[in-house]
Each structure stands twice: as structure tokens, then as C-alpha cells.
N, CA, C and O atoms as a Maestro MAE file, in Angstrom:
{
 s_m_m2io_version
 :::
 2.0.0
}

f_m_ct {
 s_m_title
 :::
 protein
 m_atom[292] {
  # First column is atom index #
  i_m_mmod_type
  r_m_x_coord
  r_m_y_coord
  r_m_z_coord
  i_m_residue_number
  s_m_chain_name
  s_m_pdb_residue_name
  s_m_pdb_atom_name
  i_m_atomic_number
  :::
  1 25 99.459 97.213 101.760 1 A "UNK " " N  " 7
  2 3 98.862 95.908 101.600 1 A "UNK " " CA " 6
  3 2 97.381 96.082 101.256 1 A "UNK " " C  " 6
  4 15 96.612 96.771 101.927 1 A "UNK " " O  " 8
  5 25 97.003 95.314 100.019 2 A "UNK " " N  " 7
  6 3 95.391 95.755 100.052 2 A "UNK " " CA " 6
  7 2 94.711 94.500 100.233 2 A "UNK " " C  " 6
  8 15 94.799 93.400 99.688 2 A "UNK " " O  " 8
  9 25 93.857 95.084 101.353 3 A "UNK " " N  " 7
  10 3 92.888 94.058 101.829 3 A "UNK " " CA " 6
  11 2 91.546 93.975 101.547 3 A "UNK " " C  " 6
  12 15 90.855 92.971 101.722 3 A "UNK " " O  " 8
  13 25 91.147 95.119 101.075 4 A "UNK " " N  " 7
  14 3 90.233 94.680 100.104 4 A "UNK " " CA " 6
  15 2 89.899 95.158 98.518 4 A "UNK " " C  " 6
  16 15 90.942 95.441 97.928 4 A "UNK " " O  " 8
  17 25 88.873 95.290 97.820 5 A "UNK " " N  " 7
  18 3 88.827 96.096 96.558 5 A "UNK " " CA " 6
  19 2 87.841 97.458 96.975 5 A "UNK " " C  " 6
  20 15 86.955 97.444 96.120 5 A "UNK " " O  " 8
  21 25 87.709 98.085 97.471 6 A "UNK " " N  " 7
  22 3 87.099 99.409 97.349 6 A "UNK " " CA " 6
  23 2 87.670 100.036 96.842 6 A "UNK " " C  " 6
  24 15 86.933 100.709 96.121 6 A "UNK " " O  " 8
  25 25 89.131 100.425 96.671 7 A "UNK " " N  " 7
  26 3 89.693 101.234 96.047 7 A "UNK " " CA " 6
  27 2 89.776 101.230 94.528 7 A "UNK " " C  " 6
  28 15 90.258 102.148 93.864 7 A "UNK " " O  " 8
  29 25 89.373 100.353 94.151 8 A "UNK " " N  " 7
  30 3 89.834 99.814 93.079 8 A "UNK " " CA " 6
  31 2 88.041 100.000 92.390 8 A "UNK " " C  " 6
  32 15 87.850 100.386 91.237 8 A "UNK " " O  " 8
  33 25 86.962 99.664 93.295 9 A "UNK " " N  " 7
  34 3 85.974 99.860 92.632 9 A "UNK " " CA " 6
  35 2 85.329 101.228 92.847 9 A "UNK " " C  " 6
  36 15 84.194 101.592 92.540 9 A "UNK " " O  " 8
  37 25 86.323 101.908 93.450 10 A "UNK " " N  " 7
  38 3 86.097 103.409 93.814 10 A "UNK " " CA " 6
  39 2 86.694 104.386 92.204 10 A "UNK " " C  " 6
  40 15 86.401 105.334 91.475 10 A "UNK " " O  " 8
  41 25 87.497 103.509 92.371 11 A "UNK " " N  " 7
  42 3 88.624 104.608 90.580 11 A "UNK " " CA " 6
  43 2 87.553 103.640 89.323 11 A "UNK " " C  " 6
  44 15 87.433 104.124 88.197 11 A "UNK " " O  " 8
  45 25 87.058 102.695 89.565 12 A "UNK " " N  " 7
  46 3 86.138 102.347 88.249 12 A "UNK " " CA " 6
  47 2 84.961 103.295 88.388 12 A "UNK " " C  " 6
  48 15 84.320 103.725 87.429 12 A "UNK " " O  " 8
  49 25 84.749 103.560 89.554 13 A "UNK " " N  " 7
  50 3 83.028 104.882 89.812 13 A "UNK " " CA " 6
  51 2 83.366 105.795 89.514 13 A "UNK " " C  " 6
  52 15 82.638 106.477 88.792 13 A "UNK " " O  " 8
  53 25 84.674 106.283 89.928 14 A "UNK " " N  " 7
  54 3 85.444 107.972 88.789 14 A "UNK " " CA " 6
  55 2 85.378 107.822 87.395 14 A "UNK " " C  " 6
  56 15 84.658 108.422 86.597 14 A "UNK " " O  " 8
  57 25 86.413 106.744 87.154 15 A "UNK " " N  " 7
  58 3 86.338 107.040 85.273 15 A "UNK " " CA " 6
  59 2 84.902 106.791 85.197 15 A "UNK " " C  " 6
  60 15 84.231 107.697 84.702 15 A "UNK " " O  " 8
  61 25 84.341 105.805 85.566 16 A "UNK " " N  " 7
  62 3 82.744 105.964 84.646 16 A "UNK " " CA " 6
  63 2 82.121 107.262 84.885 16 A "UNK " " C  " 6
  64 15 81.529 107.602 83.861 16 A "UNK " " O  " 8
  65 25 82.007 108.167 85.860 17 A "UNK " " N  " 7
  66 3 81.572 109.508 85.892 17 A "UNK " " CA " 6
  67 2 82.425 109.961 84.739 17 A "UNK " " C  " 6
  68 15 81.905 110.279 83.670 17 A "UNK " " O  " 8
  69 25 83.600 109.993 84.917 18 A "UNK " " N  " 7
  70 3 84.348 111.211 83.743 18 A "UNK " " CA " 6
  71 2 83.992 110.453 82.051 18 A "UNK " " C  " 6
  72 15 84.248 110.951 80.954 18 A "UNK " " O  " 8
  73 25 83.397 109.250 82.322 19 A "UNK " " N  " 7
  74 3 82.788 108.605 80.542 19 A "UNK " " CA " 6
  75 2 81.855 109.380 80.557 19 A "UNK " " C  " 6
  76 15 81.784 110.346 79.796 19 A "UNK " " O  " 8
  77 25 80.678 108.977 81.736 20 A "UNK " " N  " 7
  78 3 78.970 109.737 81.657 20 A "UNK " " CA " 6
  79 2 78.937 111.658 81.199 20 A "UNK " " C  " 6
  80 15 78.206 112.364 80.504 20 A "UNK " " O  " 8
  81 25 80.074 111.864 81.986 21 A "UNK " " N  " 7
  82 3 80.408 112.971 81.530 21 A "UNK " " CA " 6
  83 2 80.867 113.408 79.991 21 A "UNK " " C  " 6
  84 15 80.066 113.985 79.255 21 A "UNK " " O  " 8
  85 25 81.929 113.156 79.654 22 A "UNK " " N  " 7
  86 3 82.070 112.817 78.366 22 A "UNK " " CA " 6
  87 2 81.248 113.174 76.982 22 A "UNK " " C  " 6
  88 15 81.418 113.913 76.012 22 A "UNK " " O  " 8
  89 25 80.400 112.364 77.375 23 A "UNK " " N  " 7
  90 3 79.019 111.858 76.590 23 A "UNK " " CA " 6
  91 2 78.769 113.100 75.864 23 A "UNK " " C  " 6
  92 15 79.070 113.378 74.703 23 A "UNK " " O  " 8
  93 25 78.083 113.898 76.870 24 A "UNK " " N  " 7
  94 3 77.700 115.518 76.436 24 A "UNK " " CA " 6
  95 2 78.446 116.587 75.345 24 A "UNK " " C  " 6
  96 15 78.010 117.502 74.646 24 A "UNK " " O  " 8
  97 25 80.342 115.763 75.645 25 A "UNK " " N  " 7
  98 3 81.018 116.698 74.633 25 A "UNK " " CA " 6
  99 2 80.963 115.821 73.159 25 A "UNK " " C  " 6
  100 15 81.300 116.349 72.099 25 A "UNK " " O  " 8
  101 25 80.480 114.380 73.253 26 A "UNK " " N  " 7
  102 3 80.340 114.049 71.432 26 A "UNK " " CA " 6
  103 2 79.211 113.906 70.795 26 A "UNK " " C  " 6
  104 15 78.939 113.616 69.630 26 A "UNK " " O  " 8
  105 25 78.264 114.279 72.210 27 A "UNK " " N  " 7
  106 3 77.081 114.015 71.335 27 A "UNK " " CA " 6
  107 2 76.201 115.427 71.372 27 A "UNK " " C  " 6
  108 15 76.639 116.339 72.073 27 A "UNK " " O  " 8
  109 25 75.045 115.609 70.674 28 A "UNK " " N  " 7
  110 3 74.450 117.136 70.927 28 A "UNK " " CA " 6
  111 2 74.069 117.248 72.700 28 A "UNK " " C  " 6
  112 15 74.011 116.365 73.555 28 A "UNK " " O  " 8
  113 25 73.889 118.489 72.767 29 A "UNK " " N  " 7
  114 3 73.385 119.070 74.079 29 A "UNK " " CA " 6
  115 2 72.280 118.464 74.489 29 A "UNK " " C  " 6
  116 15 71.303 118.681 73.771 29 A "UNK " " O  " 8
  117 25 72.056 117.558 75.695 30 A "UNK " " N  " 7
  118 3 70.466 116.978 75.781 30 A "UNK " " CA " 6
  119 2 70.242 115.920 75.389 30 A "UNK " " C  " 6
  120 15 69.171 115.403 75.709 30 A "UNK " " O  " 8
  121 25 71.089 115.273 74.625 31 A "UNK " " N  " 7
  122 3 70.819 113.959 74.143 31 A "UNK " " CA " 6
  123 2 70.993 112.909 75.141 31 A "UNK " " C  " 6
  124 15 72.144 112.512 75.325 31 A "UNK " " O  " 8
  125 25 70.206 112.481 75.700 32 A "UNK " " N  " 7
  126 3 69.812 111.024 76.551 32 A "UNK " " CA " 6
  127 2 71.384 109.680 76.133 32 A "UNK " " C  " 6
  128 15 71.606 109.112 75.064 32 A "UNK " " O  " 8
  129 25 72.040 109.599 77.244 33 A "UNK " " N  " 7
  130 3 72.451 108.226 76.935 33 A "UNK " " CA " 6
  131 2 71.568 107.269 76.846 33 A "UNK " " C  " 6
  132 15 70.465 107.331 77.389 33 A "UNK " " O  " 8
  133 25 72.062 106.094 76.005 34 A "UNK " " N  " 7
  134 3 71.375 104.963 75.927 34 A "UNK " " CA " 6
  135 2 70.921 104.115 77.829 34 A "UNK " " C  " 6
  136 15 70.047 103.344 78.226 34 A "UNK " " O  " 8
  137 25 71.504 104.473 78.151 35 A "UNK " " N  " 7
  138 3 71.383 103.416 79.749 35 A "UNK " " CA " 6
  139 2 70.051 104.484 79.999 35 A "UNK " " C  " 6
  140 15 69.018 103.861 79.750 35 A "UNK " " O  " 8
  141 25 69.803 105.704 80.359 36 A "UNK " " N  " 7
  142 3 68.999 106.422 80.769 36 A "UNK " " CA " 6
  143 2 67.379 106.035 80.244 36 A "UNK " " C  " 6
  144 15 66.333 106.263 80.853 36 A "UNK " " O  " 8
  145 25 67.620 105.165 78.480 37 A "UNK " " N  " 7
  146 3 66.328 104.650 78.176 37 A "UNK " " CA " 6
  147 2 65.991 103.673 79.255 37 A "UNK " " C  " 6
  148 15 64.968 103.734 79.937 37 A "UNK " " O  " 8
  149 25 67.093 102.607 79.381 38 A "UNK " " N  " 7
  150 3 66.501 101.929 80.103 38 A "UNK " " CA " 6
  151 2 66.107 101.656 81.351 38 A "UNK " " C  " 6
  152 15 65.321 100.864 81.872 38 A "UNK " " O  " 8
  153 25 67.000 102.687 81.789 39 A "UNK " " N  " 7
  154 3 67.022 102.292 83.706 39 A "UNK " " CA " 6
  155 2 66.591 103.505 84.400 39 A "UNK " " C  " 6
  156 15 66.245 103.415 85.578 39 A "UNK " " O  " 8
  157 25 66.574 104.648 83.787 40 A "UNK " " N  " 7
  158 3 66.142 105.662 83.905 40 A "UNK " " CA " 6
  159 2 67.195 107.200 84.601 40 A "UNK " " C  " 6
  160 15 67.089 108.413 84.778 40 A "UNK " " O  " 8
  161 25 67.857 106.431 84.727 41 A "UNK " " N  " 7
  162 3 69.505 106.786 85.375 41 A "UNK " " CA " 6
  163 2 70.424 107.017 84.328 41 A "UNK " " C  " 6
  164 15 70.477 106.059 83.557 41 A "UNK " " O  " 8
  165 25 71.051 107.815 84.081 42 A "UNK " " N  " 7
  166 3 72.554 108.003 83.322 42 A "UNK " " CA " 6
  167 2 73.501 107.434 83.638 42 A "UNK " " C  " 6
  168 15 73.231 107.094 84.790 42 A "UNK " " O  " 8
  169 25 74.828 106.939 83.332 43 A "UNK " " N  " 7
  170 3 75.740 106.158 83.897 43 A "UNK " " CA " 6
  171 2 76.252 106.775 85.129 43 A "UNK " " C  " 6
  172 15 76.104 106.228 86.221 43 A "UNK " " O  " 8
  173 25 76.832 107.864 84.983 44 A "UNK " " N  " 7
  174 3 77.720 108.575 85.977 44 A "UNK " " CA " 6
  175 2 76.655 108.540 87.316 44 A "UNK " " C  " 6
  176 15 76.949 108.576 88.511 44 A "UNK " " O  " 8
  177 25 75.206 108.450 86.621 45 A "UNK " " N  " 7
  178 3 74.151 108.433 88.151 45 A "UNK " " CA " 6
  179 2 74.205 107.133 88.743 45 A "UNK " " C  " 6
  180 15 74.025 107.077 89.960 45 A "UNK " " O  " 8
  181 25 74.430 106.025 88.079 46 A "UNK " " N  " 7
  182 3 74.991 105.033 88.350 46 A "UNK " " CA " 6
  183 2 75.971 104.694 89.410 46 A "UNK " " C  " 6
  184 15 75.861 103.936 90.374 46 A "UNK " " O  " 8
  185 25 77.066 105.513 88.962 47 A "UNK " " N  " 7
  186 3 78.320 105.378 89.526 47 A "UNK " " CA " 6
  187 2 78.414 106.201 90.621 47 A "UNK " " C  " 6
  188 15 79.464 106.340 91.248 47 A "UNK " " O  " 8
  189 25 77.198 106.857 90.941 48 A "UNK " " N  " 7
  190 3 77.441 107.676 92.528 48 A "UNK " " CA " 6
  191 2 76.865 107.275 93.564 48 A "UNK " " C  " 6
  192 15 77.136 107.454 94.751 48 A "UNK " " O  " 8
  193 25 75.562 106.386 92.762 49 A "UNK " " N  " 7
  194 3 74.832 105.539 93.627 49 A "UNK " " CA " 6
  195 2 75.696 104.482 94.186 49 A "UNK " " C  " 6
  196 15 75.425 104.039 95.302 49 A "UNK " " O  " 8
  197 25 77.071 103.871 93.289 50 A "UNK " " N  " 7
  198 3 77.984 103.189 93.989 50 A "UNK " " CA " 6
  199 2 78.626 103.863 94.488 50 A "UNK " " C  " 6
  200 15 78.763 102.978 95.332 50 A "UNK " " O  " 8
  201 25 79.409 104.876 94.962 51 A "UNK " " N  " 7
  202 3 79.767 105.759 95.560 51 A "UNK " " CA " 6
  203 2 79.369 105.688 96.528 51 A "UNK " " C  " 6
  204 15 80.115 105.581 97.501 51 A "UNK " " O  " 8
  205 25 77.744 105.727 96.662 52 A "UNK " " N  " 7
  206 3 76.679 105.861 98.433 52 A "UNK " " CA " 6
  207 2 76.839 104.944 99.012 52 A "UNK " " C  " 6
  208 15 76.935 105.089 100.231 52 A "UNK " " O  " 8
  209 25 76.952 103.491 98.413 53 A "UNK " " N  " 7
  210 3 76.928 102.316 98.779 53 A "UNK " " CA " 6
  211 2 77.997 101.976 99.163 53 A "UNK " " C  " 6
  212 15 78.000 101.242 100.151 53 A "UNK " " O  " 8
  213 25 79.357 102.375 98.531 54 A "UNK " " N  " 7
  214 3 80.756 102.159 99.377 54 A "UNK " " CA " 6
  215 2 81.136 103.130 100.266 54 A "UNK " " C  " 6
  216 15 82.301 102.988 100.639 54 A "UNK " " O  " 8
  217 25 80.521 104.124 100.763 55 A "UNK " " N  " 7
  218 3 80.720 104.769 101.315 55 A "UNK " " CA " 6
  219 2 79.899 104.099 102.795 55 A "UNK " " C  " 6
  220 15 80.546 103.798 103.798 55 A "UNK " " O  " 8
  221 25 78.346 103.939 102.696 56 A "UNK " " N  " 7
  222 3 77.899 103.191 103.965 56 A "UNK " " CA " 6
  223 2 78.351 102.012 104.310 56 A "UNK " " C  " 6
  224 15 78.044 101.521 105.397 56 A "UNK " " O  " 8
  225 25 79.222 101.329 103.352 57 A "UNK " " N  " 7
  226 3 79.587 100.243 104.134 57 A "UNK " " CA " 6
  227 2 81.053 100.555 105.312 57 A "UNK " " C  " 6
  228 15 81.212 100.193 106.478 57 A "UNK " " O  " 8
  229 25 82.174 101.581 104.145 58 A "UNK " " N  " 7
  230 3 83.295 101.928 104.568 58 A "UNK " " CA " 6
  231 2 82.535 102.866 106.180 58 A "UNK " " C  " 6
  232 15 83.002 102.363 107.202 58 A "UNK " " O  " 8
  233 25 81.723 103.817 106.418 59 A "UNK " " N  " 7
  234 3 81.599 103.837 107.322 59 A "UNK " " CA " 6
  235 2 81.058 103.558 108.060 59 A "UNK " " C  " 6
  236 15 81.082 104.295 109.046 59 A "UNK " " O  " 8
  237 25 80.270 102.423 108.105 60 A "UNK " " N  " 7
  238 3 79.863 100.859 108.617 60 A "UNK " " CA " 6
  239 2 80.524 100.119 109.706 60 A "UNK " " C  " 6
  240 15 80.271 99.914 110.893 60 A "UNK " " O  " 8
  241 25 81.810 99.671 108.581 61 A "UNK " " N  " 7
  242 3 82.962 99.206 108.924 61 A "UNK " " CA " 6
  243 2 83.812 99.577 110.056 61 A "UNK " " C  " 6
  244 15 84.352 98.937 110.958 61 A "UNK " " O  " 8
  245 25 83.741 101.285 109.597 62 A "UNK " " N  " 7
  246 3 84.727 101.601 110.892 62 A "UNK " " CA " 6
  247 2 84.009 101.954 112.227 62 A "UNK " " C  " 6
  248 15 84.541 102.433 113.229 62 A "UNK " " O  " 8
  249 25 82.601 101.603 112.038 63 A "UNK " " N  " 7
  250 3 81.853 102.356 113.524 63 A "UNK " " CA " 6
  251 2 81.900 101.114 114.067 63 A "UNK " " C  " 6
  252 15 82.113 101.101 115.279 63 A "UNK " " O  " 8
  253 25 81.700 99.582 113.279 64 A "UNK " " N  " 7
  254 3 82.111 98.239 113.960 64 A "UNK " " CA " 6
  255 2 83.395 98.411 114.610 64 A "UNK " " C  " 6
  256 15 83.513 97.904 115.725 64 A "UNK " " O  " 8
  257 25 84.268 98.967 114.167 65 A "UNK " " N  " 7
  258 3 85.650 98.670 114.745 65 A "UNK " " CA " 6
  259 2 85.842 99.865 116.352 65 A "UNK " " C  " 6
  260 15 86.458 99.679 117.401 65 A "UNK " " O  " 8
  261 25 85.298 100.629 116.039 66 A "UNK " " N  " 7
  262 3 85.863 101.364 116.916 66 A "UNK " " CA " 6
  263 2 85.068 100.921 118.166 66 A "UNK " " C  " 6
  264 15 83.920 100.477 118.137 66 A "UNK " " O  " 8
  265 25 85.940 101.127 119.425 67 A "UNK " " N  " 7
  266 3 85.621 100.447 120.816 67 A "UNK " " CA " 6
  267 2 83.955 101.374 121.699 67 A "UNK " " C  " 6
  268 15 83.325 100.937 122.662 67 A "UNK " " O  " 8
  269 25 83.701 102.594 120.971 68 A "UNK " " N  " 7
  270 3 82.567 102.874 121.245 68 A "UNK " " CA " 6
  271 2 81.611 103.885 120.386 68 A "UNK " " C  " 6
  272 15 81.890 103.973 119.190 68 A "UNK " " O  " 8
  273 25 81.069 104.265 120.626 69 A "UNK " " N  " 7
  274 3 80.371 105.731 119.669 69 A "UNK " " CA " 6
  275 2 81.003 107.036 119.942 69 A "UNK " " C  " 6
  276 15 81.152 107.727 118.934 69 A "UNK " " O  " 8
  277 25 81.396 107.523 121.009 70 A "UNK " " N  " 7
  278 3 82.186 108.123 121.113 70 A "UNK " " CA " 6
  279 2 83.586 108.444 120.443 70 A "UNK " " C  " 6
  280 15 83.943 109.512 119.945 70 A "UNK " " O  " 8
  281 25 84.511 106.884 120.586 71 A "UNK " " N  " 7
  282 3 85.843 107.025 119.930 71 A "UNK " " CA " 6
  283 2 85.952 106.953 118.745 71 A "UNK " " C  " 6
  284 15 87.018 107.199 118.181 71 A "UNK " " O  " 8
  285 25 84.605 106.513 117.967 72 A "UNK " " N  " 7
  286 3 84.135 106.490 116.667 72 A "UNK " " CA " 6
  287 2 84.045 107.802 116.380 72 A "UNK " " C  " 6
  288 15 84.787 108.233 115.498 72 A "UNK " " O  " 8
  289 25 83.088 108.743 117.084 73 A "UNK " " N  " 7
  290 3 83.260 110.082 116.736 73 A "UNK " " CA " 6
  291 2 84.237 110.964 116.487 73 A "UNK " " C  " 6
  292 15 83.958 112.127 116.194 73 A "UNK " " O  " 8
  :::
 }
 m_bond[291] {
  # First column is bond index #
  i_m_from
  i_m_to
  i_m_order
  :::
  1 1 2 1
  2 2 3 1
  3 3 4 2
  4 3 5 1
  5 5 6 1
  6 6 7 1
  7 7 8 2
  8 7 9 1
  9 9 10 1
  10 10 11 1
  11 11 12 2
  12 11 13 1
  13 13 14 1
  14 14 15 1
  15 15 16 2
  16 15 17 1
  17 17 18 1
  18 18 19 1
  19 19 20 2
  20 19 21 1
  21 21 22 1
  22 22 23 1
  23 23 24 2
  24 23 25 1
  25 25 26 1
  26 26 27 1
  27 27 28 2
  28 27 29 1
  29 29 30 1
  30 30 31 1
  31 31 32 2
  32 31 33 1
  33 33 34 1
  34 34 35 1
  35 35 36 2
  36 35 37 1
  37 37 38 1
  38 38 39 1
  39 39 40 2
  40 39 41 1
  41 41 42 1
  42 42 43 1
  43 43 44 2
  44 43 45 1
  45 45 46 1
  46 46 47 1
  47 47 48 2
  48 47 49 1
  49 49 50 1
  50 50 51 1
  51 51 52 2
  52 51 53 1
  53 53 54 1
  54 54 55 1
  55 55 56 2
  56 55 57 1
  57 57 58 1
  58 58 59 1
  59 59 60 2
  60 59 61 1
  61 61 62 1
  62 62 63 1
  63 63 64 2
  64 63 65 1
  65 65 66 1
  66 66 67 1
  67 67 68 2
  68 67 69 1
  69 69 70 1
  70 70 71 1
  71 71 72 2
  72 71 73 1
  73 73 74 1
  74 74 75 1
  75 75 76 2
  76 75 77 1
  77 77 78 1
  78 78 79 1
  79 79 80 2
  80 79 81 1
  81 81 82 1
  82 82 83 1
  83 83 84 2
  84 83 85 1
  85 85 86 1
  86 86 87 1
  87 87 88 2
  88 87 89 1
  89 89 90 1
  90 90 91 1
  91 91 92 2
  92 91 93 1
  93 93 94 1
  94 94 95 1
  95 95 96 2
  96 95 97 1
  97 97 98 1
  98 98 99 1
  99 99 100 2
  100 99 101 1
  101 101 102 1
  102 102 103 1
  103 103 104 2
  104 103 105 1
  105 105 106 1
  106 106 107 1
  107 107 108 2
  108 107 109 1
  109 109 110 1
  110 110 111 1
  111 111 112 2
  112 111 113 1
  113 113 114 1
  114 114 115 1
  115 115 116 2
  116 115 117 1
  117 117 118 1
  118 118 119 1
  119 119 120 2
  120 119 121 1
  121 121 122 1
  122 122 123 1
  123 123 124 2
  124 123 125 1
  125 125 126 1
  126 126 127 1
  127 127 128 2
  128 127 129 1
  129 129 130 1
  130 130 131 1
  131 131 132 2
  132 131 133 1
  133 133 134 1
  134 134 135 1
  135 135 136 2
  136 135 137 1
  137 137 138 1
  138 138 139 1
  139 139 140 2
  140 139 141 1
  141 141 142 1
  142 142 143 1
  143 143 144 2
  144 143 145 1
  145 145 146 1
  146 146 147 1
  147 147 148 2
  148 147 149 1
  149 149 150 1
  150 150 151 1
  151 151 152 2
  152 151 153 1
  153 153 154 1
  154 154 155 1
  155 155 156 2
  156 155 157 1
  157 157 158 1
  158 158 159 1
  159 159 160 2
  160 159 161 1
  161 161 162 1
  162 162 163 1
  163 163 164 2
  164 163 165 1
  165 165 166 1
  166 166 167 1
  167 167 168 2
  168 167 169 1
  169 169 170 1
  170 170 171 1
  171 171 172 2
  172 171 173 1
  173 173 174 1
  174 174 175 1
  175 175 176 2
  176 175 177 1
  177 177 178 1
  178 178 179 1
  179 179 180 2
  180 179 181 1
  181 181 182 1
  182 182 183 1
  183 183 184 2
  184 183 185 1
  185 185 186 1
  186 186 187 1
  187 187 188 2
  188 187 189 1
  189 189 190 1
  190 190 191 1
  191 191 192 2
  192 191 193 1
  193 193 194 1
  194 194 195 1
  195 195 196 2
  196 195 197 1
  197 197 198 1
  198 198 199 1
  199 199 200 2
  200 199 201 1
  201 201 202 1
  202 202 203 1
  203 203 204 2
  204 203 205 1
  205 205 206 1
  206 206 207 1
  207 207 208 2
  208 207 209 1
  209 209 210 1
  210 210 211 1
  211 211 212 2
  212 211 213 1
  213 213 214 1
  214 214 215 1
  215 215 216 2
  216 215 217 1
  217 217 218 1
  218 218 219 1
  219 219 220 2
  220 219 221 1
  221 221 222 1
  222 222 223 1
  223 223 224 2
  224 223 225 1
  225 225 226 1
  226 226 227 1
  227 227 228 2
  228 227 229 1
  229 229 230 1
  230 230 231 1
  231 231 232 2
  232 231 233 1
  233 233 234 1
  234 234 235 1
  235 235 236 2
  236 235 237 1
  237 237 238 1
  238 238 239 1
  239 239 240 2
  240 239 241 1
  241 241 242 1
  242 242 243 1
  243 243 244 2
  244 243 245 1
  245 245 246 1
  246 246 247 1
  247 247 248 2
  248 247 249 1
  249 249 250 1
  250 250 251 1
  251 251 252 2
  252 251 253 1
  253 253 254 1
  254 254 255 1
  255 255 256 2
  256 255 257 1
  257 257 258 1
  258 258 259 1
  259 259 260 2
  260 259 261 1
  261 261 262 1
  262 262 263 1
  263 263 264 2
  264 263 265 1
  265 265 266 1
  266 266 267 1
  267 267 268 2
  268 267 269 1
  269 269 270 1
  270 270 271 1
  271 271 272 2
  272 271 273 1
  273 273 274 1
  274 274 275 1
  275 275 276 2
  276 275 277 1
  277 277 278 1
  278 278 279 1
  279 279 280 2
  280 279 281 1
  281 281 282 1
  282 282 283 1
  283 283 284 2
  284 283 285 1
  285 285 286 1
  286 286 287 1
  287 287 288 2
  288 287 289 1
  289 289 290 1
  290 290 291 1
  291 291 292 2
  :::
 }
}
């Protein structure tokens, strides 16, 4: 049963790494993606920074749930 979308915006943060990745095999060695002009970040750097962010919430989430710090541990 899915109850929420992390998973789902977890496999969109993979393929966009394996695009950012990509990049390097059609274009020359060193060549800057376009996002990197602007934001200063590459995509795939993008997509790990969402990575960090679903990751502190997912274990967020479960230190709320669990009945102490301990059983959390």
C-alpha cells in the first residue's frame, strides 16, 4: 500500500543522476551543463541534495514514531 510518494520521488533523483551523468558521454570532457550556468550545481548535484532532504525527513519520521531514543536506536 503506498502511503506516501518518496519512493517515487526517490527513482525520479536516480534517473536524474544517471541523465547528469550521461551528459559527460555526449558531450566533450568538462563541458558544463547548462543548469550549472545557472544555479551553480549540476543536475545530478541537484538530485542528491534531494536525496539529503528525503532522507532527513524519512529519518525524522521514524525517530517521531518510535516510543523512545533508545528503541529508535
Amino acid at each position: 500500500m503506498l502511503t506516501n510518494s518518496f519512493g517515487v520521488l526517490r527513482l525520479i533523483a536516480a534517473l536524474v543522476v544517471v541523465l547528469s551523468h550521461s551528459y559527460g558521454l555526449v558531450y566533450a570532457a568538462g563541458t558544463q551543463e547548462p543548469l550549472f550556468e545557472v544555479t551553480g550545481f549540476n543536475l545530478g548535484q541537484h538530485a542528491v541534495h534531494v536525496f539529503f532532504v528525503l532522507s532527513g525527513l524519512l529519518v525524522t519520521a521514524s525517530l517521531m514514531k518510535s516510543a523512545s531514543i533508545p528503541a529508535y536506536l
